[in-house]
ChimeraX commands (.cxc) that place a marker at each C-alpha (Angstrom):
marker #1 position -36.33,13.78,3.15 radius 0.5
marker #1 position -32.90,12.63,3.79 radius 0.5
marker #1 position -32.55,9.70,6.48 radius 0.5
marker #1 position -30.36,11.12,10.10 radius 0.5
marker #1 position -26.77,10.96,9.28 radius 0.5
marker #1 position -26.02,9.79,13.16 radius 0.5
marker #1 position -23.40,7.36,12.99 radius 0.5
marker #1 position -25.72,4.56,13.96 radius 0.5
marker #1 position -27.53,5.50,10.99 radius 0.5
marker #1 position -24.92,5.68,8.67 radius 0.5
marker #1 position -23.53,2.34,10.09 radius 0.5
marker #1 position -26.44,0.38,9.34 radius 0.5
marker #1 position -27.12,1.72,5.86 radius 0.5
marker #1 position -23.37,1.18,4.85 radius 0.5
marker #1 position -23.53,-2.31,6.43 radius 0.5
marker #1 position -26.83,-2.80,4.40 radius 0.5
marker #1 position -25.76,-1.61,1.34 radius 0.5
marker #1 position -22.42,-4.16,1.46 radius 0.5
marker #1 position -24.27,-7.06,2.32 radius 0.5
marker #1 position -26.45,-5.93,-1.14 radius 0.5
marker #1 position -22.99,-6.36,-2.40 radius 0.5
marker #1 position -22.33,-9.55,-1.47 radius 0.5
marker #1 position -20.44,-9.47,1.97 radius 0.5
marker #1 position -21.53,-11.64,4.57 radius 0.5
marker #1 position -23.17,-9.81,7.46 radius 0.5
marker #1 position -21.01,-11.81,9.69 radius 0.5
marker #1 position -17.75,-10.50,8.14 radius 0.5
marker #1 position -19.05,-6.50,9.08 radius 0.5
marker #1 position -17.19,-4.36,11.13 radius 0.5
marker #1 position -16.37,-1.11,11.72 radius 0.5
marker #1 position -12.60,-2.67,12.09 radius 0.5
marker #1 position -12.57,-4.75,8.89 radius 0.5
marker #1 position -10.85,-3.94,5.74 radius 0.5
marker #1 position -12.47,-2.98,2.24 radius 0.5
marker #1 position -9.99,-4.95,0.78 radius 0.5
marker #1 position -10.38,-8.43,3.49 radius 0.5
marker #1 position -14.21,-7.80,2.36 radius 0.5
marker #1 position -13.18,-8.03,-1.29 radius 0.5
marker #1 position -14.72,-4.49,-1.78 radius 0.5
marker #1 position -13.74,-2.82,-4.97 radius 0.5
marker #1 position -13.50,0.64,-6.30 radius 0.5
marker #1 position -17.10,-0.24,-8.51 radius 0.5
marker #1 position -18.15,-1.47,-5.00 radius 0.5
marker #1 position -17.53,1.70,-3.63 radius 0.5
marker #1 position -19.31,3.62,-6.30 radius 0.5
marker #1 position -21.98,1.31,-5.66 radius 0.5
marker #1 position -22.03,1.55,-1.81 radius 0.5
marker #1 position -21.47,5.66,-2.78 radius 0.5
marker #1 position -24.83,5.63,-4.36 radius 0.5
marker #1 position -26.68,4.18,-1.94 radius 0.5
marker #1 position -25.15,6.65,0.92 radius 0.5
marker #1 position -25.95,9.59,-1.79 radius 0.5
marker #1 position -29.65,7.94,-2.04 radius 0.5
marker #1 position -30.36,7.83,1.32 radius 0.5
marker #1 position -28.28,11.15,3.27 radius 0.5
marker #1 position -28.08,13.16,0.23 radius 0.5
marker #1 position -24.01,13.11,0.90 radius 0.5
marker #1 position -22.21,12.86,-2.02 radius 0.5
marker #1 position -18.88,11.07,-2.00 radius 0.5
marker #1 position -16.56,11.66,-5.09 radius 0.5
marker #1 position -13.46,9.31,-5.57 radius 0.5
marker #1 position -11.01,11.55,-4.22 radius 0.5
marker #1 position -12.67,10.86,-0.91 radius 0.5
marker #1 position -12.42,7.41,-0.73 radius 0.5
marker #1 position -9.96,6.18,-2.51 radius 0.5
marker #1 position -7.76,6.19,0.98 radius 0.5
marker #1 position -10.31,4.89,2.72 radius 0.5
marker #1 position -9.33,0.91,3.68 radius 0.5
marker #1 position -11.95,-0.20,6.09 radius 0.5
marker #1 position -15.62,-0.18,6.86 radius 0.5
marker #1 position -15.23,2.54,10.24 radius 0.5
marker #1 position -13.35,4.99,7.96 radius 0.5
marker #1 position -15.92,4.73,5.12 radius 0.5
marker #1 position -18.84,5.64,7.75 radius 0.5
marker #1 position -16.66,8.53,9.55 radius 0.5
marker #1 position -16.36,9.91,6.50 radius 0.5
marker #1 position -19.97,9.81,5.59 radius 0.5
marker #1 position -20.66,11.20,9.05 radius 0.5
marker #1 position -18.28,14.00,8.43 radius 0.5
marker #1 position -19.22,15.17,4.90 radius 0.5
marker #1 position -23.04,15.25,6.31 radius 0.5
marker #1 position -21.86,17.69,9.20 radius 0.5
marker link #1:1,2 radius 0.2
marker link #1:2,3 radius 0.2
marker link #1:3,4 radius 0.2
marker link #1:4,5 radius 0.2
marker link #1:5,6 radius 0.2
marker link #1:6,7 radius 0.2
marker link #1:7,8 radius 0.2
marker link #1:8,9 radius 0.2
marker link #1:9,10 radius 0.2
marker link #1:10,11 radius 0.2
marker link #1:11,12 radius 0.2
marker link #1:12,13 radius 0.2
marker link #1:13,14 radius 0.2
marker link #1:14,15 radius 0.2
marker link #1:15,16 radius 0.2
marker link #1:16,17 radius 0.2
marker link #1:17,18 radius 0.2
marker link #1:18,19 radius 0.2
marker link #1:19,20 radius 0.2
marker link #1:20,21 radius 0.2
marker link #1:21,22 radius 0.2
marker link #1:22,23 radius 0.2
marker link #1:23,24 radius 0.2
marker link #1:24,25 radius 0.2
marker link #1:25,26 radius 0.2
marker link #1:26,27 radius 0.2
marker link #1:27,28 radius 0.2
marker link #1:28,29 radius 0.2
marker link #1:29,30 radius 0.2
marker link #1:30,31 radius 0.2
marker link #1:31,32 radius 0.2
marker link #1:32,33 radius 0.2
marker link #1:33,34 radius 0.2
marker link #1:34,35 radius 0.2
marker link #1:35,36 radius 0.2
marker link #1:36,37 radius 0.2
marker link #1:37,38 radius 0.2
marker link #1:38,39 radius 0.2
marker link #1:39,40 radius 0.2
marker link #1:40,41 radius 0.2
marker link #1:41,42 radius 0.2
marker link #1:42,43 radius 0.2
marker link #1:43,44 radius 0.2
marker link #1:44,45 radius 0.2
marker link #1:45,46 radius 0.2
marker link #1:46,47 radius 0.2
marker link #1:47,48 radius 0.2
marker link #1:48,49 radius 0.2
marker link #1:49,50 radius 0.2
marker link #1:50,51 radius 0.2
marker link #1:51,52 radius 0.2
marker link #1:52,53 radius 0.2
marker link #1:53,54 radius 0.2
marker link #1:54,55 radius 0.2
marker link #1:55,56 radius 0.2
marker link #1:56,57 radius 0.2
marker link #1:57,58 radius 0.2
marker link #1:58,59 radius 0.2
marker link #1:59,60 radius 0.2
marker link #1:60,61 radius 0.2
marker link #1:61,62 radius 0.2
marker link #1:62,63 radius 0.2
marker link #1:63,64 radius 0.2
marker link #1:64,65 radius 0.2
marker link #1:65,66 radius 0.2
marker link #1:66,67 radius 0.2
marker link #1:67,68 radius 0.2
marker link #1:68,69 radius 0.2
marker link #1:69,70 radius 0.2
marker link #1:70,71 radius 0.2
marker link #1:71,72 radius 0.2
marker link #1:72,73 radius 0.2
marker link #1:73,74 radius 0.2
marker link #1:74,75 radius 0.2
marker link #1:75,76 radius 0.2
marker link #1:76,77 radius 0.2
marker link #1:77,78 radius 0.2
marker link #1:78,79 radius 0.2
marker link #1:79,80 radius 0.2
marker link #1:80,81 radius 0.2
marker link #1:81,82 radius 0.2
view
């Protein structure tokens, strides 16, 4: 059973998952740049995974490869779910 794609939700698993990465926890916000956070595009096929894993919302490059911070990453989670 997929986990509730509410954006609180979605926030936390997506914060989760780049910590698991290798961001500091302190450096997460829905403001902050992918690219500040030295997330990659393996990074985001990572982080893709996990969100895939635990909503069942699948997230193909062409969906993220405009995406440049951590808010637009989980709106677009949040979006694809609905």
């Amino acid at each position: 059973m997929a986990t509730d794609v509410s954006t609180d939700n979605v926030e936390k698993v997506i914060f989760d998952g780049l910590v698991e990465l290798g961001t500091e926890r302190d450096q997460l916000s829905r403001e902050a740049s992918l690219e500040d956070l030295d997330i990659d595009s393996l990074d985001l096929v990572e982080l893709a995974q996990i969100v895939e894993d635990e909503f069942g919302v699948e997230l193909r490059g062409d969906d993220v490869k405009d995406v440049k911070t951590v808010g637009e990453v989980i709106d677009l989670v949040v979006a694809k779910a609905g």
